[in-house]
C-alpha positions as CSV (number, residue, x, y, z in Angstrom):
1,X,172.9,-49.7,83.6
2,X,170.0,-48.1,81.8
3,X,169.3,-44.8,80.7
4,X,165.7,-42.9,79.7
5,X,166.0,-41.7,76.1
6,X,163.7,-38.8,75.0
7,X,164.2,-37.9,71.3
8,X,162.0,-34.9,70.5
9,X,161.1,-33.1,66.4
10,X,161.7,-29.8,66.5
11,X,161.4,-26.9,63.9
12,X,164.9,-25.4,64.6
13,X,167.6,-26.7,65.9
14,X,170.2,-23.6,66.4
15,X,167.3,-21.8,68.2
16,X,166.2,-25.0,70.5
17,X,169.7,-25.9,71.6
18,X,170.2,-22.6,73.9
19,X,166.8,-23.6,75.6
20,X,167.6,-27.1,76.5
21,X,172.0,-26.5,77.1
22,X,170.2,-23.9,79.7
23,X,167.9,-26.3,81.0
24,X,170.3,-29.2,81.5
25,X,173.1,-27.0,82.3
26,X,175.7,-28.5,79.9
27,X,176.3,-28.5,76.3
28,X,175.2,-31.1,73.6
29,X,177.5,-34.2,73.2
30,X,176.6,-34.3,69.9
31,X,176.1,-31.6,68.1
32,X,175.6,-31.4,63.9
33,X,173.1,-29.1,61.8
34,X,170.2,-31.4,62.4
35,X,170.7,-33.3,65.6
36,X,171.9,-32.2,69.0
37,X,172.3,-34.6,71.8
38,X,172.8,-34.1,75.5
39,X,173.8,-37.8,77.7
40,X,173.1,-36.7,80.7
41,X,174.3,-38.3,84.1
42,X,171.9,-36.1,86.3
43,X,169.2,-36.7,85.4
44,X,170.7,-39.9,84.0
45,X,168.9,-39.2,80.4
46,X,169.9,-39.3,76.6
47,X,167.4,-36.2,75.3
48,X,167.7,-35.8,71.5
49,X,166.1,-33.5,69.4
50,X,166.0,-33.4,65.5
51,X,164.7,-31.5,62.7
52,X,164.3,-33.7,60.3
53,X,161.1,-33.2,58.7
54,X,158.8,-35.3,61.4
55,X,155.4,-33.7,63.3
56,X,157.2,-31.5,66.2
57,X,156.7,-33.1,69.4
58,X,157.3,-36.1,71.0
59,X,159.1,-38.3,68.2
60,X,159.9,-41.5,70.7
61,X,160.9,-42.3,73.7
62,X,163.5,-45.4,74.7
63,X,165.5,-47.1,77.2
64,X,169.3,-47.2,76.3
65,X,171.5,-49.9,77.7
66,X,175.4,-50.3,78.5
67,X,175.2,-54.0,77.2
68,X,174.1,-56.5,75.1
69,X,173.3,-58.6,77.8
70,X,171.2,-55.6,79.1
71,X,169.4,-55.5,75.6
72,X,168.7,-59.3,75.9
73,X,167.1,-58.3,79.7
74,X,164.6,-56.0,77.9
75,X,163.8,-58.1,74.4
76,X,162.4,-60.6,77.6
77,X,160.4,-57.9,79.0
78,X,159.1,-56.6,75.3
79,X,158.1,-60.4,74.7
80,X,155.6,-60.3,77.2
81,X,153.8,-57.2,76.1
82,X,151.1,-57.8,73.6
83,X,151.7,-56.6,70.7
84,X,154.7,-55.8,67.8
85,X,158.3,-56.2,68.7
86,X,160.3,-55.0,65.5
87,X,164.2,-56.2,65.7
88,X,166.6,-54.1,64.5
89,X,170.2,-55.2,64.4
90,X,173.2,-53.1,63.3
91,X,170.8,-50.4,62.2
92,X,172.0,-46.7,61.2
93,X,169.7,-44.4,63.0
94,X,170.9,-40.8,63.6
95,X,174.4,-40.5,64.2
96,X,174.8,-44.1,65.6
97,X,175.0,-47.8,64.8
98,X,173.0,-49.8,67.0
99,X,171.0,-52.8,68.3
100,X,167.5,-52.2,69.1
101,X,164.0,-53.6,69.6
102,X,161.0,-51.3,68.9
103,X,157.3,-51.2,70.0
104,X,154.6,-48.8,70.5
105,X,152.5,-48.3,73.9
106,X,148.5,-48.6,74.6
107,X,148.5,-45.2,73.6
108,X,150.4,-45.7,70.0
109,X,153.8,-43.8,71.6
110,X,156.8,-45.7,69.9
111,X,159.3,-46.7,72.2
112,X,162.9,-48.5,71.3
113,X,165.3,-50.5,73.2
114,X,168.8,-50.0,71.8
115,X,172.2,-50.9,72.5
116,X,174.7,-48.4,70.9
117,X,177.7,-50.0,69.2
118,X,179.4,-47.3,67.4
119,X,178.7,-43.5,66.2
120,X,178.5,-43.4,62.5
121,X,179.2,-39.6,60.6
122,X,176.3,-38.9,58.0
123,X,172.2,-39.1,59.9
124,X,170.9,-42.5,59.0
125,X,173.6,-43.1,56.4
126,X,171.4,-41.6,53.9
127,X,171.9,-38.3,51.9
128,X,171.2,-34.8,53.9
129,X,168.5,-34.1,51.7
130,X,166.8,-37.2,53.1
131,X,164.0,-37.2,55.9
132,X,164.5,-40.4,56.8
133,X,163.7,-41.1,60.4
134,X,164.7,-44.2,62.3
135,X,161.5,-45.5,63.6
136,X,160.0,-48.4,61.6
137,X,156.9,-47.6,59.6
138,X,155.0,-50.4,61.4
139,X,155.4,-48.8,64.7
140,X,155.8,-45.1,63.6
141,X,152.8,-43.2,64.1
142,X,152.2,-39.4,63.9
143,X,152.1,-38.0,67.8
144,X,150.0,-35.2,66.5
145,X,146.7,-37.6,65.6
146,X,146.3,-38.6,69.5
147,X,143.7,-37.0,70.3
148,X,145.2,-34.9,73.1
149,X,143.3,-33.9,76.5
150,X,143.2,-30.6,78.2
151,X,144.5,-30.8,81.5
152,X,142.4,-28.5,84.5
């Protein structure tokens, strides 16, 4: 099974979490001082959101998948887009070990494929005073230089 992942930068955690524990109508499954994260089963979504020193906004989006065979399913589909896949395997990024493939849409959006294998204690295994974020350089891009559109 697959599962939409939103991970979104925010400025504050402690006063984003009431908005979005309303708005789902449940409480994180992950909460720590930087992260929160609600896995949703309806809407069947993983919505993250950090503050960890990254433009506020949109900081990926991603597909998260129940197997490795699943994750095999989507490096195929990844393949046959045009473009950069970055592999990632065993990788610490926020409060979990996992598999993943990364690439970045027409519009520059980075989006990663991932396969969680186990959750790991310290963001990133780095030091707290580190901003570290888990999208690769190559495919990381700042949200806030898209040139956004007004909507009438």
């Amino acid at each position: 099974m697959k599962r939409m992942h939103i991970h979104v930068a925010v400025e504050n955690i402690p006063s984003s979490i009431p908005f979005y524990t309303k708005m789902f109508g449940v409480d994180p499954t992950i909460l720590k001082s930087d992260y929160a994260k609600w896995q949703l089963e309806d809407p069947k979504v993983n919505f993250a959101i950090s503050a960890r020193g990254a433009a506020v906004g949109i900081n990926h989006l991603g597909i998260q998948v129940d197997e490795s065979s699943e994750l095999g399913e989507m490096k195929s589909r990844l393949d046959q887009i045009q473009g950069e896949v970055i592999e990632e395997v065993g990788t610490a990024c926020c409060y979990s070990e996992s598999d993943k493939y990364w690439v970045n849409d027409p519009a520059g959006i980075p989006w990663e494929t991932f396969h969680t294998l186990n959750s790991i204690p310290v963001f990133n295994n780095q030091p707290p005073e580190s901003n570290v974020c888990c999208v690769p350089a190559p495919v990381a891009i700042s949200i806030n230089s898209i040139k956004k559109s007004s909507c009438k």
